[in-house]
C-alpha positions as CSV (number, residue, x, y, z in Angstrom):
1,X,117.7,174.9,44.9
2,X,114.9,175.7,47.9
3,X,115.9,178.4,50.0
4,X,116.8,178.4,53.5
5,X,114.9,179.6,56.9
6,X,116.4,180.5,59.6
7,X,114.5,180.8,63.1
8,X,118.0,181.6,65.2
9,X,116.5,182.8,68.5
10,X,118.7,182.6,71.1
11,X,121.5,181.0,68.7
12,X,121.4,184.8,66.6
13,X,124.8,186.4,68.4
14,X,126.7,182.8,67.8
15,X,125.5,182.0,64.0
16,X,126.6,185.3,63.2
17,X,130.0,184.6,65.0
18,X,130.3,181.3,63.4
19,X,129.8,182.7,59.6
20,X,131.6,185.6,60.1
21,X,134.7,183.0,61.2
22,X,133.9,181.2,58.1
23,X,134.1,184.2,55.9
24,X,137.6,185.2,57.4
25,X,138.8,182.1,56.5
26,X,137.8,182.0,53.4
27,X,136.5,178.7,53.5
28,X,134.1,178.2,51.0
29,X,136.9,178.5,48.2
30,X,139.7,176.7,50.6
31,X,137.8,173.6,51.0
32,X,136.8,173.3,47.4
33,X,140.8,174.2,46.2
34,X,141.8,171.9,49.0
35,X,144.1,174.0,50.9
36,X,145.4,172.3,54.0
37,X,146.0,175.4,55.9
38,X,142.7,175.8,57.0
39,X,142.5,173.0,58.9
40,X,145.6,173.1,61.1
41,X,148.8,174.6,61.1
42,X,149.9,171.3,62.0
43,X,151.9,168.9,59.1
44,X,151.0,165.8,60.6
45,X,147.2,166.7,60.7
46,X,147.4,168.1,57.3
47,X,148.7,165.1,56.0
48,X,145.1,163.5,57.6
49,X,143.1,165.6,56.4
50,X,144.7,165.2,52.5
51,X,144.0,161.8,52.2
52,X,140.4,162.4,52.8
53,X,139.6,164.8,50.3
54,X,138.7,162.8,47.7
55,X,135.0,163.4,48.6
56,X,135.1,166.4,46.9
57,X,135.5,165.2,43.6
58,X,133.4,162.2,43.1
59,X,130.8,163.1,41.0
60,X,133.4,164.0,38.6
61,X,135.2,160.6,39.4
62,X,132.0,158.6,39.4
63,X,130.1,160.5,36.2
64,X,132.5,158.5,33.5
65,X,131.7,155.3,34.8
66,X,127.7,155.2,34.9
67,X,128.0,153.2,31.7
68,X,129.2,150.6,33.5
69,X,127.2,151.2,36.3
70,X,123.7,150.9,33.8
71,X,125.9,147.5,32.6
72,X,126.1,145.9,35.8
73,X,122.2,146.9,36.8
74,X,121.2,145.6,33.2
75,X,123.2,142.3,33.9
76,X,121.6,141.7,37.4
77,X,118.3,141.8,35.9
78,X,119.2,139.8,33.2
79,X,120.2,136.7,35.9
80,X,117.5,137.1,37.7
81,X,118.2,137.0,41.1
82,X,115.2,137.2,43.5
83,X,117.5,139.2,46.3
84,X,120.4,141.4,46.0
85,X,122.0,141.5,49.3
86,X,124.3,143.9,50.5
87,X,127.1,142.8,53.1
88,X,128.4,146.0,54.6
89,X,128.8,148.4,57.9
90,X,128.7,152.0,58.2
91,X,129.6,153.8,55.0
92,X,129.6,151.1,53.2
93,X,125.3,150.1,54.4
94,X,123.8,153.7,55.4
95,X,123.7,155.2,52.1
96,X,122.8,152.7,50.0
97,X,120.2,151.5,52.5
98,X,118.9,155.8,52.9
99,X,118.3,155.3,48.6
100,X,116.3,151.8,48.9
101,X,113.7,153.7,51.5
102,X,113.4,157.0,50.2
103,X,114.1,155.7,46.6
104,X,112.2,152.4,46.3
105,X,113.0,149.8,43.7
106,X,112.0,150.1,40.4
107,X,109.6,147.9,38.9
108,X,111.5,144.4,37.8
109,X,114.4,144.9,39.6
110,X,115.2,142.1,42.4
111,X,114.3,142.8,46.4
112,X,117.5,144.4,47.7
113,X,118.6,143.9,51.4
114,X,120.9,145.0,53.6
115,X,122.9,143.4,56.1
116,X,124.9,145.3,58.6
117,X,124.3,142.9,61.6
118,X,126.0,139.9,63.0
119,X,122.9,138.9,65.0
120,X,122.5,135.0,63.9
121,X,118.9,135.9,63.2
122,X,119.0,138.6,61.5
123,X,122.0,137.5,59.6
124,X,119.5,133.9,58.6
125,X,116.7,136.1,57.6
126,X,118.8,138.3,55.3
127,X,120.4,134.9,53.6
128,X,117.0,133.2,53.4
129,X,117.1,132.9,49.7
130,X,120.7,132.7,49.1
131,X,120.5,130.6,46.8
132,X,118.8,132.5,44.5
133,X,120.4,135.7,45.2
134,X,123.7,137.9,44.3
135,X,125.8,139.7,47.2
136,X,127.2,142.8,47.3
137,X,130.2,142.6,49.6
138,X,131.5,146.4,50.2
139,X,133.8,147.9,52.7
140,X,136.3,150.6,52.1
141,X,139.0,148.7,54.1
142,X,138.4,145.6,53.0
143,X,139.7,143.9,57.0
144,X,136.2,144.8,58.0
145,X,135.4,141.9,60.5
146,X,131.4,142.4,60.0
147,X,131.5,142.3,56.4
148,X,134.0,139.3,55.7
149,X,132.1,136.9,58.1
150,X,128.4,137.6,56.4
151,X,130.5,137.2,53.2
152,X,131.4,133.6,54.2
153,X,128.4,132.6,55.4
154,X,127.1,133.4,51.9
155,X,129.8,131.8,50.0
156,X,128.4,128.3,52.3
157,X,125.1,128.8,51.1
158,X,125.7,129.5,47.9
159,X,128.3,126.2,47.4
160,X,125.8,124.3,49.0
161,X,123.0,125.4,46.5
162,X,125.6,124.1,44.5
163,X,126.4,127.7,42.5
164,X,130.1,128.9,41.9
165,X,129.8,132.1,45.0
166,X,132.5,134.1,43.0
167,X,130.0,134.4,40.1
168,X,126.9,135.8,42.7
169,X,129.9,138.2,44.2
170,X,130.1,142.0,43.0
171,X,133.0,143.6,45.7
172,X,133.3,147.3,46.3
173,X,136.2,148.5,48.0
174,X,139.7,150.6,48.1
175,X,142.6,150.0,45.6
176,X,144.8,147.4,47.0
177,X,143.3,146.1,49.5
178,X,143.0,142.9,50.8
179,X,139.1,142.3,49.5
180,X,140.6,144.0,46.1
181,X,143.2,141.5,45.6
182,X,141.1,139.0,47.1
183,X,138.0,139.5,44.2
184,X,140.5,139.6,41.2
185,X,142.6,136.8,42.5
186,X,139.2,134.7,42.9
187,X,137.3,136.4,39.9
188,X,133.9,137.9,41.5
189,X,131.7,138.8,39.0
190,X,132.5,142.7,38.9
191,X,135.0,144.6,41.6
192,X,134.5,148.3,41.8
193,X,137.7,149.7,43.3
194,X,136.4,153.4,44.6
195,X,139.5,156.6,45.6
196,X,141.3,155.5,48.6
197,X,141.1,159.6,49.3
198,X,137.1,159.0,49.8
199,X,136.4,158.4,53.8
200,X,133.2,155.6,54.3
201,X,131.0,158.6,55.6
202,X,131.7,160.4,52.7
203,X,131.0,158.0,49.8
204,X,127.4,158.6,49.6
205,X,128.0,159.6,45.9
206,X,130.8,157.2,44.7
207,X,130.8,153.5,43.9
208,X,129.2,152.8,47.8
209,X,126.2,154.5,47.0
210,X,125.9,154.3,43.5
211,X,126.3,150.8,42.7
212,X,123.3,149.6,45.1
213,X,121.4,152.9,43.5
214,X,122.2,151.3,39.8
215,X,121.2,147.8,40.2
216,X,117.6,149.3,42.6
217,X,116.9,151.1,39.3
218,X,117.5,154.4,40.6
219,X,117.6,157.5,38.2
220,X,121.3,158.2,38.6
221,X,121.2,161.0,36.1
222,X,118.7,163.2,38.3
223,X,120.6,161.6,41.3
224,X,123.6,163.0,40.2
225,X,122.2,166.5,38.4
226,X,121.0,167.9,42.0
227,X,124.4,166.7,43.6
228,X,126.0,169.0,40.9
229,X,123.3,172.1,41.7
230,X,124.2,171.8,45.2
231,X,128.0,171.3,44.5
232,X,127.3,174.8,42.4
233,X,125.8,176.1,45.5
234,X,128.3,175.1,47.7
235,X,130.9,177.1,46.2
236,X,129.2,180.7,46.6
237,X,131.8,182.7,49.1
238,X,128.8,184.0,51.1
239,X,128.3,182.1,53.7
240,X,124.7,182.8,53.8
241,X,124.0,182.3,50.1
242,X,125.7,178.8,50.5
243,X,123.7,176.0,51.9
244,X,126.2,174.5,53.0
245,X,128.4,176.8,54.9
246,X,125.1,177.8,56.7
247,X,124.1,174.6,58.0
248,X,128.0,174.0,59.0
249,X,127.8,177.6,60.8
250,X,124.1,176.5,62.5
251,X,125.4,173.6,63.8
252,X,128.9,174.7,65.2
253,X,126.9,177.6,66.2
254,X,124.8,175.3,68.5
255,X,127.1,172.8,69.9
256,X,129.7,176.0,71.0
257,X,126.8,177.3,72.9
258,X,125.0,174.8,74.5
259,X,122.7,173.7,72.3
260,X,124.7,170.5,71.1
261,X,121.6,168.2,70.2
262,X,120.8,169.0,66.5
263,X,117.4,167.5,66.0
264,X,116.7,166.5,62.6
265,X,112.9,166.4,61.4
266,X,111.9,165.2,58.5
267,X,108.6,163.7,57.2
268,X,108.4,159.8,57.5
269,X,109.4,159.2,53.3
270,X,112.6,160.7,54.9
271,X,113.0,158.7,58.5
272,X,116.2,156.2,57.1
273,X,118.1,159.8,56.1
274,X,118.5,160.1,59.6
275,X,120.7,157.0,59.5
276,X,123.3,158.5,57.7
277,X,123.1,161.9,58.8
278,X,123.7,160.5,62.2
279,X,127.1,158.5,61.2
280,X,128.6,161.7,58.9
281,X,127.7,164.1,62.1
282,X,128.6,162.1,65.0
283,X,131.7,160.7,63.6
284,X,132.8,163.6,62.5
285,X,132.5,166.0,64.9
286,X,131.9,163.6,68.3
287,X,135.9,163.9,69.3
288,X,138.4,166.0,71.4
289,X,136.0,165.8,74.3
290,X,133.6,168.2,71.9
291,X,130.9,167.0,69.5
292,X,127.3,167.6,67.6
293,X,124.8,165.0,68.8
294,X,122.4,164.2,65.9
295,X,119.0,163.5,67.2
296,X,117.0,161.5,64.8
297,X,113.6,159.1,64.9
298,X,112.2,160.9,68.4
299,X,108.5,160.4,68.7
300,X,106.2,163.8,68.9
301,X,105.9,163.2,72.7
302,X,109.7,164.2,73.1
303,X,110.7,167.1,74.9
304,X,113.1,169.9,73.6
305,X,114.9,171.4,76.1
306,X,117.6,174.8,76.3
307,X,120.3,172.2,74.3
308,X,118.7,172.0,71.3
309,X,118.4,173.0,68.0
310,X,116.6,171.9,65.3
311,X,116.7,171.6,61.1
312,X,113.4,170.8,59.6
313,X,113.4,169.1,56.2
314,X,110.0,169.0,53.9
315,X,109.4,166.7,50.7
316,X,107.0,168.3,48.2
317,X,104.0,168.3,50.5
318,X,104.9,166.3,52.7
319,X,105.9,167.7,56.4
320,X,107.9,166.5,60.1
321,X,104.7,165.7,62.5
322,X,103.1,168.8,63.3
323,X,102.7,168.7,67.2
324,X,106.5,167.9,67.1
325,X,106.8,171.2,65.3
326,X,104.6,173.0,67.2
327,X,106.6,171.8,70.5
328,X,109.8,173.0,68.8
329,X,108.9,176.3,68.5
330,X,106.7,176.6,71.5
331,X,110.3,175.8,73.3
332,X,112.3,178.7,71.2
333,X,114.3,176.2,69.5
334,X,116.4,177.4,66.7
335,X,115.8,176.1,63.6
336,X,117.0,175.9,59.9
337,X,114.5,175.0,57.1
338,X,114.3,174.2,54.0
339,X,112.5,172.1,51.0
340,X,113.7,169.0,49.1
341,X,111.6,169.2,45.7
342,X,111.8,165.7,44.9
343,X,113.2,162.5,46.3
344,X,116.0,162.2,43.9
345,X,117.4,165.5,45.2
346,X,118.9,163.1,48.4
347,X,122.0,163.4,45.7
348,X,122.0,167.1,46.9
349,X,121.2,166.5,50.2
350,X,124.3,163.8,50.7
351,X,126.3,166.6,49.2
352,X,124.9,169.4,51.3
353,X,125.2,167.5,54.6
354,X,129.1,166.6,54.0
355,X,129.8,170.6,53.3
356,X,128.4,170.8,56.1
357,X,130.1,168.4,58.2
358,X,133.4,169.5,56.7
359,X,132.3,173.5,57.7
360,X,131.4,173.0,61.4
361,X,134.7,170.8,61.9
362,X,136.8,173.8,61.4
363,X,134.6,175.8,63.6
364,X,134.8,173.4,66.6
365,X,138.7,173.1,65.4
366,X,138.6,169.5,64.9
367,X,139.8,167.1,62.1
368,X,136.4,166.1,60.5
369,X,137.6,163.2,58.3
370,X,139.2,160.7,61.1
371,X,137.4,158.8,63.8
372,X,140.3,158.1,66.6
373,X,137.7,156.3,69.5
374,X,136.6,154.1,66.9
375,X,139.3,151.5,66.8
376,X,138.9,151.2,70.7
377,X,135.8,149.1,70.4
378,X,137.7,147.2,67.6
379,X,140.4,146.2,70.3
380,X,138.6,145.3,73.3
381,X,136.2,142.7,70.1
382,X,139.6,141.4,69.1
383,X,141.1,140.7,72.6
384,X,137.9,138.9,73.8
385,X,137.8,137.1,70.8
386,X,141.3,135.6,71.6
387,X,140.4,134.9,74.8
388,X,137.8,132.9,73.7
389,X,139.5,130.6,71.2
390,X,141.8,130.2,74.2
391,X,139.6,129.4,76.6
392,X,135.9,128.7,74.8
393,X,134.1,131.1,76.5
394,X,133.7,135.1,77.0
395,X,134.3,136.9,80.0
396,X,131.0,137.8,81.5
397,X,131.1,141.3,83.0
398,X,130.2,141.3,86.8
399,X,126.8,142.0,87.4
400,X,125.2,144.4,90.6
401,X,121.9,143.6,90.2
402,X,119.2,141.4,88.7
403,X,115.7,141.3,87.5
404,X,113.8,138.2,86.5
405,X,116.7,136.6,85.5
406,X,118.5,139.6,83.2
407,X,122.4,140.6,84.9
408,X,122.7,144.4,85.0
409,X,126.0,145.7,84.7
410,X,127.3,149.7,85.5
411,X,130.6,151.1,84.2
412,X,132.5,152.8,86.9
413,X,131.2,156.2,86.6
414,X,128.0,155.1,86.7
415,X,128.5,153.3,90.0
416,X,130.0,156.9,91.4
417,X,127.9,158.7,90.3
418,X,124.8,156.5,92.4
419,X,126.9,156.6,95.0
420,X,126.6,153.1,96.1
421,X,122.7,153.2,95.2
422,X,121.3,149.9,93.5
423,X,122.0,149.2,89.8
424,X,117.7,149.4,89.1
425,X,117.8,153.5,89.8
426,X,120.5,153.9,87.2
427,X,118.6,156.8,85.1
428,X,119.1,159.0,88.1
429,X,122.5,159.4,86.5
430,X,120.5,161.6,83.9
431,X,121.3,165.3,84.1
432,X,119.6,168.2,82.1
433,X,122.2,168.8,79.6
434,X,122.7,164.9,79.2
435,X,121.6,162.9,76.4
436,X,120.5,158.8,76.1
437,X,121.5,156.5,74.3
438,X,119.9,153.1,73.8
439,X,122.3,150.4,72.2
440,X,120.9,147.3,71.3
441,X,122.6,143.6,70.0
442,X,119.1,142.4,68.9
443,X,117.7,141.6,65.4
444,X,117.6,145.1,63.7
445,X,114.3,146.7,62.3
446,X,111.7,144.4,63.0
447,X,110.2,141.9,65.6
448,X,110.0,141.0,68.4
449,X,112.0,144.0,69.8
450,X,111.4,146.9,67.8
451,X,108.3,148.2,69.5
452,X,109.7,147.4,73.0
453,X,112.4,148.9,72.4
454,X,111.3,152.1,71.0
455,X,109.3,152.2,73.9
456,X,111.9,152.2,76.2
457,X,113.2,154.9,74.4
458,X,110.4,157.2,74.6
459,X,109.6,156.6,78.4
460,X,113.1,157.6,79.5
461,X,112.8,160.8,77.1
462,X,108.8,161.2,78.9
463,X,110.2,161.0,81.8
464,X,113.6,162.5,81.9
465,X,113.2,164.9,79.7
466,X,116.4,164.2,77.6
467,X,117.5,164.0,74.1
468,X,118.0,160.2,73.0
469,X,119.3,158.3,70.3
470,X,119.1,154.9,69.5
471,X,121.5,152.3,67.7
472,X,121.1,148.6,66.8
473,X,125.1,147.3,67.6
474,X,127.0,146.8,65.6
475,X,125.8,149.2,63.4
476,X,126.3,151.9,65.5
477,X,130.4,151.2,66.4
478,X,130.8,152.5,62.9
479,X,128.4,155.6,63.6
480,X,127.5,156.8,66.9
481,X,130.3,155.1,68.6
482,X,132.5,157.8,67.9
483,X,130.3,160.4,69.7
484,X,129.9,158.4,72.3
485,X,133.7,157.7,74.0
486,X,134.8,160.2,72.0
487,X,132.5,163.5,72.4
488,X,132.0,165.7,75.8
489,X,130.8,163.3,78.6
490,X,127.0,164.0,78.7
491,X,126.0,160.6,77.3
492,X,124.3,158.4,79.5
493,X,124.4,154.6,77.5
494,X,121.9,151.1,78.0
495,X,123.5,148.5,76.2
496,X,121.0,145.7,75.3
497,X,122.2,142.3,74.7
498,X,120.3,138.6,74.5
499,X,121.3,135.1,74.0
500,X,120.0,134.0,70.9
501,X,117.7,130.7,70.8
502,X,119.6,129.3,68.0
503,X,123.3,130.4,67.1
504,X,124.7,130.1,63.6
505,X,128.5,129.5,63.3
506,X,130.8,131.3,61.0
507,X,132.4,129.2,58.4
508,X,136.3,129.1,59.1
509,X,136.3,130.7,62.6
510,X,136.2,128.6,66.1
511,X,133.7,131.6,67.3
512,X,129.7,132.1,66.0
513,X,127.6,134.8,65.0
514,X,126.1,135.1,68.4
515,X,129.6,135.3,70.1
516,X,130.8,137.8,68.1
517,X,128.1,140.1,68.8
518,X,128.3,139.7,72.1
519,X,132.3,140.1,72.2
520,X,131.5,143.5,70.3
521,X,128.5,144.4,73.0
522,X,130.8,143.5,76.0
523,X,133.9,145.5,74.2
524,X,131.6,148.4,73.7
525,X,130.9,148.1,77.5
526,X,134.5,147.9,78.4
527,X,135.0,151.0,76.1
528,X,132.9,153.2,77.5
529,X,133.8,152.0,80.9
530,X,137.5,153.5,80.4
531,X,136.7,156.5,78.6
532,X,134.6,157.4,82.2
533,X,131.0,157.0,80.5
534,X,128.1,156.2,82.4
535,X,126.5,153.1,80.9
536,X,124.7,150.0,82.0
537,X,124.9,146.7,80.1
538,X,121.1,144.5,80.3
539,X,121.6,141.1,79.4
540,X,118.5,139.1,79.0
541,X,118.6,135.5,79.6
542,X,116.3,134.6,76.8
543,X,114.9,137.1,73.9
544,X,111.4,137.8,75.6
545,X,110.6,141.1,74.6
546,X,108.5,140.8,77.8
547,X,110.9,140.6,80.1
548,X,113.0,143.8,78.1
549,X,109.3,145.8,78.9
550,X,109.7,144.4,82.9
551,X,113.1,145.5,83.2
552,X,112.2,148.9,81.5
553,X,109.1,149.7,84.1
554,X,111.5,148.7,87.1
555,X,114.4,151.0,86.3
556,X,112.0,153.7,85.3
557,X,109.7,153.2,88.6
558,X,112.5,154.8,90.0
559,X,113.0,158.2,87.9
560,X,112.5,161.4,88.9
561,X,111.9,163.8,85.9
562,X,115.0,166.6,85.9
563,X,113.9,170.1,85.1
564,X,114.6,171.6,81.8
């Protein structure tokens, strides 16, 4: 196990507070022995936080069944698929999709995709060669809407390949649920039913993670061997002897002082952790009007300002950028440090990261484990949805400006906060201490609109000087979206939406792929709308990564950089 650095700076006085709280409460030993008292004093918040422990325990769940785990992996290969896809959303895509980059797949076994978009395109690119391929449909709920539509545009494909779906079909999920009953009653090929007590974020090292990890070839029992050093770790009472604890402690430490952008940096091999760590922090934390915002995948020309601080994570050799580095420290940004030997030690880092998590919830005394803004979006999808069955058509949000075509949209905080100025000067809403979030309903990970957008996302950091994060939707409801309506008010939000040149409908429903994302992208809108955010919804006319590039220069013409 690497040791730790700590660079505290200004942050000294606030990490010492922060472990010294952790020691008075005992906390290493409580959370480990499960004691609900530390938490809250509160039954009904107790009761939460009990059915969510099951984290805690998984390697020990999970260690007897890697025999069938090995089985499954040996029988995939043995069928020869040429793709394994994987039909999930948050917890259920982030870790098995953080093993596949930083991991690989070994030699023989099939490609393996993931698919945690509705976009019609991105959805027919994942399904290319469906009928050649398994499908790994997981979600903890099983009611996931995401999930159950990719799954029944797979189950078309495959019967019109002319294959039996239920034998391509390997189901992940909670006991009892409707997907559980659902893959017995229609006999998928294997159902993994995981501990109900394990929350989606948290199930890096149970049946989500490991049953992608098995069938890519990973080594599971080096995997799993540095999730049990760092569980062994994890226990020590000392705070500062207990890797956890102390990046809990840095964290809390930060966000109660200011400094509530924690900036991961990591070499490249590493980039996709950033995914994950992003969904476990911000969901956890981003509530109660308090929140760490994970900053991940910001390019070496971003600035770090008086609200950051910083953990730097090295693999073997292999370092963050070095002028980012450099920067960092030039700005007296705290930071916490430390190696990972070896790529399969991410089974220590999941483990590490959720301790935590877990740590710096108590310390901003909130519940870690639920995710109450979350079901907003849900319910503003679901109403438009029935509005559209009823009436064939979504309710396009007002615009107050245009460019070339594109509608531009503000919530009502942004329009008060401009004052009555013109929807194309909306980053003028950007304050110091603010952070930005780009939120985009567009194929995710590749062309046309990857570079443009990550463009856009480094010219508003160039020239505002701000943290930002970026999301493909709707990915991110199940992540970010938490911090975002939930957290303090210092996001500022573009939501990015297109209509698609050729939708794809969804077998069984009177709606399409392309509707539902855009019913998710307007009820994100509407979300963040109530909750007071300031946000502007872009919707292009046509996908012309061009005109996304126009619209960017005109609303950033118009920016004057804040002072940091």
């Amino acid at each position: 196990m690497s040791a730790l650095t700590l660079d505290a700076g200004p942050l000294a006085a606030s990490f010492e507070k922060a472990c010294s709280r952790l020691e008075q409460l005992g906390f290493g030993d409580a959370l480990w022995n499960r004691r609900l008292d530390v938490w809250s004093s509160d039954p009904a918040v107790q009761q939460k936080v009990s059915t969510r422990l099951g984290w805690l325990g998984a390697l020990e769940f999970v260690t007897p069944h890697l025999p069938r785990l090995r089985a499954v992996a040996d029988l995939v290969v043995r069928e020869g698929p040429s793709d394994v896809v994987l039909l999930g959303m948050g917890g259920s895509s982030l870790a098995p999709e953080v093993l596949r980059q930083v991991l690989g797949i070994a030699q023989g076994r099939p490609t393996f995709r993931m698919l945690d978009s509705v976009d019609p395109d991105a959805v027919d690119e994942a399904m290319a060669n469906a009928a050649t391929s398994w499908f790994i449909l997981a979600s903890k709920s099983g009611g996931t809407i995401e999930p159950n539509v990719m799954a029944a545009e797979a189950q078309r494909r495959l019967r019109e390949a002319g294959h039996e779906w239920n034998t391509r079909f390997i189901a992940i999920t909670d006991e009892g649920t409707l997907l559980h009953r659902r893959a017995v009653d229609e006999r998928m090929r294997e159902v993994f039913v995981n501990p109900s007590d394990i929350g989606g974020r948290y199930s890096a090292l149970s049946f989500f993670g490991l049953v992608p990890a098995a069938i890519m070839g990973a080594d599971l029992d080096r995997l799993l061997a540095s999730a049990h050093d760092m569980v062994d770790a994890c226990r020590r009472p000392s705070v500062q002897e207990n890797p956890g604890l102390t990046l809990g402690a840095f964290m809390a430490a930060g966000a109660l002082t200011g400094r509530d952008k924690l900036t991961l940096l990591v070499p490249p091999r590493l980039a996709s952790f950033g995914l994950w760590v992003e969904q476990l922090v911000a969901e956890s934390t981003g509530k109660h009007g308090k929140g760490v915002v994970p900053i991940t995948g910001e390019s070496p020309e971003a600035s770090f300002g008086s609200d950051r601080v910083a953990v730097v994570v090295r693999l073997g050799s292999e370092g963050p950028d070095t002028s980012t580095l450099d920067a960092a420290r030039a700005a007296g940004v705290p930071m916490l440090t430390w190696d990972m030997p070896d790529v399969t030690s991410i089974g220590a880092e999941f483990l590490r990261w959720e301790v935590g998590t877990a740590a710096a919830g108590v310390l901003l005394d909130i519940n870690p484990f639920d995710e109450p803004n979350v079901q907003q979006a849900k319910d503003a999808t679901r109403v438009l949805l029935d509005e559209y069955k009823q009436r064939g058509r979504l309710p396009i949000p007002e615009a107050h400006a245009t460019i070339a075509g594109a509608r531009l949209t503000l919530s009502a905080a942004a329009q008060q906060t401009l004052e009555g100025e013109p929807a194309d000067v909306f980053f003028r809403v950007l304050g110091p201490s603010d952070y930005f979030g780009l939120l985009a309903y567009l194929p995710p990970d590749g062309a046309p609109f990857a570079e443009s957008l990550h463009a856009l996302r480094m010219a508003v950091a160039s020239e505002t000087g701000v943290a930002t994060m970026f999301g493909y939707g709707p990915r991110y409801l199940h992540s970010t979206g938490q911090l975002h309506k939930g957290g303090a008010n210092n996001g500022v939000f573009v939501i990015v939406t297109a209509e698609p040149e050729q939708d794809l409908p969804i077998p069984g429903e009177p709606f399409s792929f392309g509707v539902l994302e855009m019913a998710q992208a307007i009820g994100d809108f509407q979300s963040l709308d109530r909750t007071k955010r300031r946000a502007l919804h872009v919707h292009l006319p046509r996908r012309d990564p061009a005109l996304l590039r126009q619209i960017a220069h005109t609303l950033l013409a118009k920016v004057a950089r804040q002072p940091r």
